[in-house]
N, C-alpha and C positions, 0 to 999 in steps of 0.2 A: 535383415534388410526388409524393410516395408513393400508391400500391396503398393504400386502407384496406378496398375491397370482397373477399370470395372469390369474387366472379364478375366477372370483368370481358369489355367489350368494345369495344375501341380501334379497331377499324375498320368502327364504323358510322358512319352520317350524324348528324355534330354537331347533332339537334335542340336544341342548348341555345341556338343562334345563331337559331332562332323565338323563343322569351321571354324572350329578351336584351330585342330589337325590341322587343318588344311593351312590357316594362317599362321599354323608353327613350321610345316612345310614350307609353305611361300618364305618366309622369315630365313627359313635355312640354307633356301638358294640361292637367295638376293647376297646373303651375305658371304657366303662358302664362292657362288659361283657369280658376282659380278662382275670379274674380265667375261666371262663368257655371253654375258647377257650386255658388255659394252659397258656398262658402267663404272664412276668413278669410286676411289676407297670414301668418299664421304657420302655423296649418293647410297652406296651401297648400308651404311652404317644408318643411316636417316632411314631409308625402305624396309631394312630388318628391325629398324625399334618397333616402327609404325607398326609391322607386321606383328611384331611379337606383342604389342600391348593390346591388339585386335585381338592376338591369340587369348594373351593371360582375361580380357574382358567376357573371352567367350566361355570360357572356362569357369570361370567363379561364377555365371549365368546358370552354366549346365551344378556345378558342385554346389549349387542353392537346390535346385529339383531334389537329385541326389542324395541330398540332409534328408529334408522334408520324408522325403519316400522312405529313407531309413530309418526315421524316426518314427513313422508308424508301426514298427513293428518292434520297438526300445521302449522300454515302459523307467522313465528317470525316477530314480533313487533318493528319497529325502528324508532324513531322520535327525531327531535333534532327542537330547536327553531332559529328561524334568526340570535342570536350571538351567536349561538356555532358552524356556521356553520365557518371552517376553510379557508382560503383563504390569499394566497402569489401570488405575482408578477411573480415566476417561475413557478407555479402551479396551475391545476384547479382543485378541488374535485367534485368528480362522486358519490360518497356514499361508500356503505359497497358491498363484494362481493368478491367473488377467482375466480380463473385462471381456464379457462374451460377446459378443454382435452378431450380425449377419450372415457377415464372413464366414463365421467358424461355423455356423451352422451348414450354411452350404458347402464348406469343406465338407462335413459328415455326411450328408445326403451324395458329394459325388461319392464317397467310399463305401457307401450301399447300393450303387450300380454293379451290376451281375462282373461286368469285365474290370471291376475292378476290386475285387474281393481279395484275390490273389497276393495284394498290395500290405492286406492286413492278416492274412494267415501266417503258421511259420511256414519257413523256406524249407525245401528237404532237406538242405542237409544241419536245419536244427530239429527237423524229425527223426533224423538218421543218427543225431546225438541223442536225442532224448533215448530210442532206441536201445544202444548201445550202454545209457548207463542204466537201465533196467536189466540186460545181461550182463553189465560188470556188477550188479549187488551180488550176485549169490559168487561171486569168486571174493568179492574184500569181507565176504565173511567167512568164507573158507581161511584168510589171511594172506589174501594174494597181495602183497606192497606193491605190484606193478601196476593191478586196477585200480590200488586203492589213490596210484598216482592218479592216473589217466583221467577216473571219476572224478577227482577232484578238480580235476584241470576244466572239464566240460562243466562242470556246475561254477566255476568260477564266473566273476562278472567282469575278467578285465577288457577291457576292449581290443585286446588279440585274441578273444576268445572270439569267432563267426559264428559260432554257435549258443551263445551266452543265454542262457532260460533267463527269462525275466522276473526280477526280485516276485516273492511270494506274497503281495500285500494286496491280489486280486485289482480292479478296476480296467480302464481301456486305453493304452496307450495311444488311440488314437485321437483323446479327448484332449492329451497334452500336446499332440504333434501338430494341431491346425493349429493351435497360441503359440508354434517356435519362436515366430520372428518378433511378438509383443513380448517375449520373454516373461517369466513368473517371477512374481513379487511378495514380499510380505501382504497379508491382507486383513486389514482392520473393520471390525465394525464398532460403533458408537455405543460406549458400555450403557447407554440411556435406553438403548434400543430393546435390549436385557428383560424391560420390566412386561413385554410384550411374550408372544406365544412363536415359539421357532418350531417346524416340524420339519426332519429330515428323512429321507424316503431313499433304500436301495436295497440292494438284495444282499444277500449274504456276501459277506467278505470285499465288501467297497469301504466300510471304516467307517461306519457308523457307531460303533464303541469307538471307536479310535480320536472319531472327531468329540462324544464324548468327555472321554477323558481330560481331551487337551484344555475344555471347557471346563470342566470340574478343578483341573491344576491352576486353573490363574482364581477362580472363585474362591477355593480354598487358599492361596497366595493373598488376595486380597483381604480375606479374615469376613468373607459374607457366610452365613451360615447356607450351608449346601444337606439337602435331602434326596438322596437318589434311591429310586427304587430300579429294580433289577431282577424281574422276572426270571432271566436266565439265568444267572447267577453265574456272570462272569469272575472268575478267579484273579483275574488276570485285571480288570476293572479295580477290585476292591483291593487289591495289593498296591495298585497305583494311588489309590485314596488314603491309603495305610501311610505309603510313603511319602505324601505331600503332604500330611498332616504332620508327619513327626520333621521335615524339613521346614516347614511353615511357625516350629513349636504349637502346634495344636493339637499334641495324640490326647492330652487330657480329655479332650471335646470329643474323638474319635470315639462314635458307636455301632454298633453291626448287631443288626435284629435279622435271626436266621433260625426258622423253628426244626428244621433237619443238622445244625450247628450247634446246639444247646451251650455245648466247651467255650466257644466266643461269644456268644449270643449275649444281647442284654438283655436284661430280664420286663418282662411289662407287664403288667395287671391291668386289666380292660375292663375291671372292673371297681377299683377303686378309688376313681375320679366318679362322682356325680354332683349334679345339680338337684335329682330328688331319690328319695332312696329306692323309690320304686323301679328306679332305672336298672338297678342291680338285680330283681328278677327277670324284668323285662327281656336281659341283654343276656341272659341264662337262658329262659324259656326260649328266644329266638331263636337256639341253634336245632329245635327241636319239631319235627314237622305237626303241621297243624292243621293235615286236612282227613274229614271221616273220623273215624273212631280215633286218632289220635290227639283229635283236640280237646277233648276230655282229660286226657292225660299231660297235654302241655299247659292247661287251665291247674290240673293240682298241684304239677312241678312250678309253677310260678307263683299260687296263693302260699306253698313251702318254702320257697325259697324268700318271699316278701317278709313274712314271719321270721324267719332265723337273719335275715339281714335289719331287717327293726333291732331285734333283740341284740344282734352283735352291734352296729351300733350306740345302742345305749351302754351298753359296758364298755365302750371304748375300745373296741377290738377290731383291730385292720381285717377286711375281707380278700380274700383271693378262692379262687375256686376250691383250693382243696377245703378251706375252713368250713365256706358254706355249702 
């Protein structure tokens, strides 16, 4: 249900759940005790609707707060496998998500006021779970089938769980719970947009590989050539590129340059592309320091190495380091 007020405030106490009661009480009287109050059996059925429709309106008033307030503290679940993930030529998919404005920002500014912190912490008794399954681990590894229920039951996410930990995929639940009522949608951008510079910024375990990936799987789907480098050297990254490649039919194209990997690694010579030959001591000699008394020495290793790359090139001989 949409914002129709400019003022709003979603984390107060649902008073609409007092004259819910009250007009499900008047409702019960009218209709139970109409001789008593004098009136007629139609009277009586007309007063009790009215009442109870007051009731049911106050009601779904206060079970909108309610949502909201519990939804700060539910972080929603969304997962899709490699081919359901969507991808065209005009378009790129981003995931699920609405349009931020005002609104939602001022939602999160009230949820940074001191008195209402409490809204977005867990509850005690999901600290008193959590608790509890760090002393049932050392009993289900002793082989207790009783903890190993129990624990399972608390780590569960079904929604009779009150205590359900929140999926492990990091981020802030309460970023999804100010967009409840805009609901989340597929969200596209314009694949033209592409030829531009995207930076994305967050800390650890917000899904920054993750959002990655999803980018890499329709690139590679659409058969554009993709370059990724990967400092860290996600596992978990280059297995997903592994597998959209050989679902794509493109493992032919598939290559992995990893100089601690040699076993997978493709092989590359960084030195046997030139433009002039001299390049081939130059780019030897660089790796070599060159200040004080050692540039003496990076001056003979390059007039050597210029000479035996002359010479192997005239005889028609491929260079790579170990030759020269």
């Amino acid at each position: 249900m949409a914002i129709r007020h400019p003022i709003e405030n979603l984390l107060r106490y649902p008073a609409e759940e007092i004259s819910a009661l009250t007009f499900a009480a008047g409702a019960s009287v009218v209709l139970l005790g109409g001789d008593t109050l004098y009136l007629t059996p139609g009277t009586s059925l007309v007063g009790a609707g009215i009442l109870a429709g007051l009731s049911a309106l106050r009601f779904r008033q206060s079970h909108r707060l309610r949502t909201y307030q519990r939804s700060l503290r539910v972080l929603p679940k969304f997962s899709m496998s490699g081919d359901q993930v969507p991808y065209s030529r005009d378009a790129v998919y981003l995931g699920r998500g609405f349009r931020w404005d005002k609104r939602h920002t001022m939602r999160v500014l009230q949820l940074q006021e001191p008195e209402h912190v409490h809204l977005v912490r867990p509850t005690r008794l999901m600290d008193w779970a959590q608790q509890l399954d760090q002393k049932l681990e050392r009993r289900v590894e002793a082989g207790d089938a009783r903890a190993q229920l129990m624990r399972s039951w608390l780590r569960s996410n079904s929604r009779w769980n009150p205590a359900r930990p929140m999926p492990k995929v990091g981020g802030s639940p309460e970023l999804h719970a100010v967009g409840l009522w805009e609901g989340e949608r597929d969200v596209f951008m314009d694949a033209g947009e592409r030829v531009g510079h995207m930076v994305v910024l967050g800390t650890t375990r917000v899904g920054k590989t993750r959002l990655a990936e999803l980018l890499i799987t329709q690139d590679i789907a659409r058969g554009d050539v993709v370059i990724v480098f990967d400092p860290k050297g996600d596992a978990d990254l280059m297995k997903r590129m592994y597998i959209e490649a050989r679902r794509a039919g493109r493992l032919d194209e598939f290559y992995v340059f990893h100089l601690g990997r040699p076993d997978i690694s493709a092989r590359y010579n960084p030195i046997d592309s030139f433009d002039r030959i001299t390049e081939v001591a130059t780019r030897i000699a660089n790796q070599l320091p060159g200040e004080g008394q050692s540039a003496a020495f990076k001056d003979f290793v390059w007039r050597f190495v210029n000479v035996m790359s002359r010479t192997m090139q005239s005889l028609g001989d491929r260079m790579t380091y170990l030759e020269v």
